[in-house]
C-alpha positions as CSV (number, residue, x, y, z in Angstrom):
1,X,-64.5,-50.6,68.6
2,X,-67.0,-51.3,71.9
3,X,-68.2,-54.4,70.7
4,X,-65.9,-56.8,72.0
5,X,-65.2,-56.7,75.6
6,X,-62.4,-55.0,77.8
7,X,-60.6,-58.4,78.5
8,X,-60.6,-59.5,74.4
9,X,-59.5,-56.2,73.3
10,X,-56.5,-56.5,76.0
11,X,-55.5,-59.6,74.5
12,X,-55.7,-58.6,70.8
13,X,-53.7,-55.4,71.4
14,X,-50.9,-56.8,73.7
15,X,-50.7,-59.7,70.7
16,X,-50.5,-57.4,67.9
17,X,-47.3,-55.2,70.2
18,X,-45.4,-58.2,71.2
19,X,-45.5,-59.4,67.1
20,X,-44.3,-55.8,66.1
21,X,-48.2,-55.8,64.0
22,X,-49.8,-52.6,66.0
23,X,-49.1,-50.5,63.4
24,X,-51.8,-49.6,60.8
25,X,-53.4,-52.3,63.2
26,X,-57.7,-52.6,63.0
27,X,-60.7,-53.7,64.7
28,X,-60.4,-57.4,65.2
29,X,-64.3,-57.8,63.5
30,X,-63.8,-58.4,59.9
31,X,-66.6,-55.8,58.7
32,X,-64.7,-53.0,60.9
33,X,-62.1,-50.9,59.6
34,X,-62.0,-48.3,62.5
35,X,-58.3,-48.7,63.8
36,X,-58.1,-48.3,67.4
37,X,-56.2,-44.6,69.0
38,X,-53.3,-44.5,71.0
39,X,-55.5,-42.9,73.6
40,X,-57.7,-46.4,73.5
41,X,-54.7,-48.7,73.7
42,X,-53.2,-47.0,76.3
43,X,-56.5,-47.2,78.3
44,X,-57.0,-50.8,77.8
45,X,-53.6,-52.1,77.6
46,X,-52.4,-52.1,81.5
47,X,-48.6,-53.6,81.5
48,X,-46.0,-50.9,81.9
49,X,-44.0,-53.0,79.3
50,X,-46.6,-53.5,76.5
51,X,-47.1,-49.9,76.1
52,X,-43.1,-49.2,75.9
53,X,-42.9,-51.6,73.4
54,X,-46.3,-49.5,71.7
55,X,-44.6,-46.6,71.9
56,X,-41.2,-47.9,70.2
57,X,-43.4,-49.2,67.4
58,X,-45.0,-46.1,67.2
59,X,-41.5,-44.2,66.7
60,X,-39.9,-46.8,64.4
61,X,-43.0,-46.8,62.2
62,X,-42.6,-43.1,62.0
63,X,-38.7,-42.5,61.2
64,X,-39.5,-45.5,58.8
65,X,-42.4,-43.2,56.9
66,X,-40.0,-40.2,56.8
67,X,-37.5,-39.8,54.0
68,X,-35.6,-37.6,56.3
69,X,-34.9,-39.5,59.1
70,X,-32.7,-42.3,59.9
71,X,-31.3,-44.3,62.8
72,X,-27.9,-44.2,63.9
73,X,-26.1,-47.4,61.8
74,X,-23.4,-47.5,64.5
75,X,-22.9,-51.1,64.7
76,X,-22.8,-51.7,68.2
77,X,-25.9,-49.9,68.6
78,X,-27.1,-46.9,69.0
79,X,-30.8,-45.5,69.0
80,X,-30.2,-42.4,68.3
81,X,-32.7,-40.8,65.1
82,X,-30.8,-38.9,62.3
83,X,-31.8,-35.7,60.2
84,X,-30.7,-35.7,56.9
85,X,-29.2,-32.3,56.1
86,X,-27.8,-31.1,52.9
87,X,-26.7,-33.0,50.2
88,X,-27.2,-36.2,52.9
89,X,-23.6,-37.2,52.4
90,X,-23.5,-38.1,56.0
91,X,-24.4,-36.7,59.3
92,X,-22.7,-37.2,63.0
93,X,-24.6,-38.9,65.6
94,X,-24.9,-36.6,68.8
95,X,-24.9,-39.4,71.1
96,X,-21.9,-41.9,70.3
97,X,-20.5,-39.2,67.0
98,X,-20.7,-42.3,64.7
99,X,-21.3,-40.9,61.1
100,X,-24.3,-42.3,58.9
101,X,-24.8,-42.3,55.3
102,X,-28.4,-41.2,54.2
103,X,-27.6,-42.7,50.9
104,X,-27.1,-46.8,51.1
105,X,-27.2,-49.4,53.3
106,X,-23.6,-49.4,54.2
107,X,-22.8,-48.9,58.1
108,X,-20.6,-45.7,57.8
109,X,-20.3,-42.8,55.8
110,X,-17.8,-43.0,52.9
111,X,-17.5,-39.8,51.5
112,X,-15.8,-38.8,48.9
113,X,-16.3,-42.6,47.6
114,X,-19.6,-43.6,46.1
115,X,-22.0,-45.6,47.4
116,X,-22.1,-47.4,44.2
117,X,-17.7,-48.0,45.5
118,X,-19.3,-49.5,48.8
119,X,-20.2,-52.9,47.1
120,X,-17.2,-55.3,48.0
121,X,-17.6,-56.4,51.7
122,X,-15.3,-58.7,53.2
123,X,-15.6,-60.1,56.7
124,X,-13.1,-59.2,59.3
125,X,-13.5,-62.9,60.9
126,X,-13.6,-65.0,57.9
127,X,-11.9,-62.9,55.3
128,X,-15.6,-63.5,53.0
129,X,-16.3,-61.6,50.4
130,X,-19.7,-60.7,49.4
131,X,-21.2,-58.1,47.6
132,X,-23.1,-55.8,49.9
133,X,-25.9,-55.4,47.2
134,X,-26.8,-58.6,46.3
135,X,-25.7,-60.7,49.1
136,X,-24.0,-62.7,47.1
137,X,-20.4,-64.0,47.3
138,X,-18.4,-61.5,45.5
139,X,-16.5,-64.2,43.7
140,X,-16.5,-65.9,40.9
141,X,-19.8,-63.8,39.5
142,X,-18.8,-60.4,40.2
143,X,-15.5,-61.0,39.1
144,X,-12.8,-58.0,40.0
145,X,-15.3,-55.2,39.6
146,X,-18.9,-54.5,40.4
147,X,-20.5,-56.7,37.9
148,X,-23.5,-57.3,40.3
149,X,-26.8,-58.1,38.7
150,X,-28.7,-55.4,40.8
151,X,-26.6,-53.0,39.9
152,X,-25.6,-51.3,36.7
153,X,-22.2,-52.1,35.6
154,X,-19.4,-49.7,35.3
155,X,-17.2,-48.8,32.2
156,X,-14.4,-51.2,31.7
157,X,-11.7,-48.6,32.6
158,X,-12.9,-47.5,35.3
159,X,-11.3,-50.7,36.9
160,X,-8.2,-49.3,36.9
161,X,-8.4,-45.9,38.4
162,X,-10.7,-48.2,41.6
163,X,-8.2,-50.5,42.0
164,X,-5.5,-47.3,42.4
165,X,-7.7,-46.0,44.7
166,X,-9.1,-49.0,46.4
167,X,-5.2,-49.7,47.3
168,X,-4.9,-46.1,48.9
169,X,-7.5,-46.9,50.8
170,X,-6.4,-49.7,52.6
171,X,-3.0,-48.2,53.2
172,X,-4.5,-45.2,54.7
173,X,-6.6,-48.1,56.8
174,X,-3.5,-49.7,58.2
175,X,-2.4,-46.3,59.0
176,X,-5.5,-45.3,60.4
177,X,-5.3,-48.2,62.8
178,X,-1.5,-47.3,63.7
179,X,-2.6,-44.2,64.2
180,X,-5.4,-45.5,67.0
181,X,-2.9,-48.2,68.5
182,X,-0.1,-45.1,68.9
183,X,-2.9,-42.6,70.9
184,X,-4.0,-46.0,73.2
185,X,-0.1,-46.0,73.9
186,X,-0.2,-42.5,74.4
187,X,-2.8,-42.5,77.3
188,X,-1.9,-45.6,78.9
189,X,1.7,-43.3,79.7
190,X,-0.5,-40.4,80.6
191,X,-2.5,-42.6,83.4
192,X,1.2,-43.7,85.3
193,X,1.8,-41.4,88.4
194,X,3.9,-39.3,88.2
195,X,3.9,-38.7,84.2
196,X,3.8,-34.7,82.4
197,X,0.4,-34.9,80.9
198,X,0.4,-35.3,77.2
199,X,-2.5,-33.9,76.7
200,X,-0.9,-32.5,73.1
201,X,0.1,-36.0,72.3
202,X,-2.9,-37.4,72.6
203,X,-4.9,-34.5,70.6
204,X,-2.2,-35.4,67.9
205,X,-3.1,-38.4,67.8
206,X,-6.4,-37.8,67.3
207,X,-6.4,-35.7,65.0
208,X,-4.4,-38.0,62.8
209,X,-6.5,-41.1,63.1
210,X,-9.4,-38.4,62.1
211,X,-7.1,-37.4,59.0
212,X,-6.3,-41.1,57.9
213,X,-10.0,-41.8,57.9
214,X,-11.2,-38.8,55.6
């Protein structure tokens, strides 16, 4: 690791940060294997900012290597790190309380539905619909079920009983979102001067929207 000089080994490292590559990263010489220590980097590496961006890589690498650990799939963003607990139907992120599934890919946990049930996306701008598997659009090749090629395909009446339920869910969705419009109301009343507090109301309210969504 002392072969090349100070200045070359700056370079190399703060290259291999800035392209997300410092993991599992190695001596630059080609007959070298020795991969350089935290301790080293941190010596030769002198911006403030490189080594922040070392030490995120560091952490993603290392939630990435542990089956139970997650981020936080809050879509606006969180960077909060998950344990999976239990059966790892979902957890609750201590910083924004957005719940996670441990099982797929989709963005929020959808318990008591499957994650195989999570397939059909559609896009709240464009009304698309794609299957959340393969990417895909959803129609005309996965047809009114989840017929996708990465994914085993269901029994034949089991259409049925998911369209039922697929149509309770999106009432109790409109509901849900009644229910969220009704507690803004709520505390936009409770802000005016002079107003009784509806402190009641409001934890009404919430507990409603929480009901519509389970």
């Amino acid at each position: 690791l002392l072969l090349l000089s100070q200045p070359c080994w700056s370079e190399y490292l703060t290259t291999r940060i800035e392209q997300n590559m410092i993991v599992n990263c190695t001596c630059p010489i080609s007959e070298c294997r020795a991969q350089p220590t935290a301790a080293f980097i941190c010596s030769i590496v002198s911006s403030e900012e490189i080594i922040a961006k070392y030490e995120k890589a560091l952490l993603r690498g290392y939630v990435e290597c542990c089956s139970n650990l997650t981020w936080c799939t809050n879509p606006q963003g969180c960077d909060q790190i998950l344990l999976k607990d239990g059966l790892g139907y979902g957890a609750a992120c201590s910083k924004c309380s957005w719940i996670s599934c441990f099982n797929c890919n989709f963005p929020e946990a959808h318990y008591p539905a499957s994650c195989s049930h999570m397939s059909h996306m559609t896009c709240a701008k464009c009304n698309h619909g794609f299957c959340w598997r393969c990417l895909k659009p959803w129609r005309p090749t996965h047809k009114d079920y989840y017929n996708c090629s990465a994914m085993v395909s269901k029994a034949a009446w089991q259409e049925k009983r998911f369209q039922y339920y697929n149509q309770r869910c999106t009432f109790h969705h409109h509901a849900r979102e009644f229910a969220v419009s009704l507690r803004n109301r709520v505390s936009s009343i409770s802000e005016m001067p002079k107003t009784r507090t509806l402190t009641f109301v409001l934890h009404a309210c919430k507990v409603l929207e929480q009901a519509r969504k389970v």
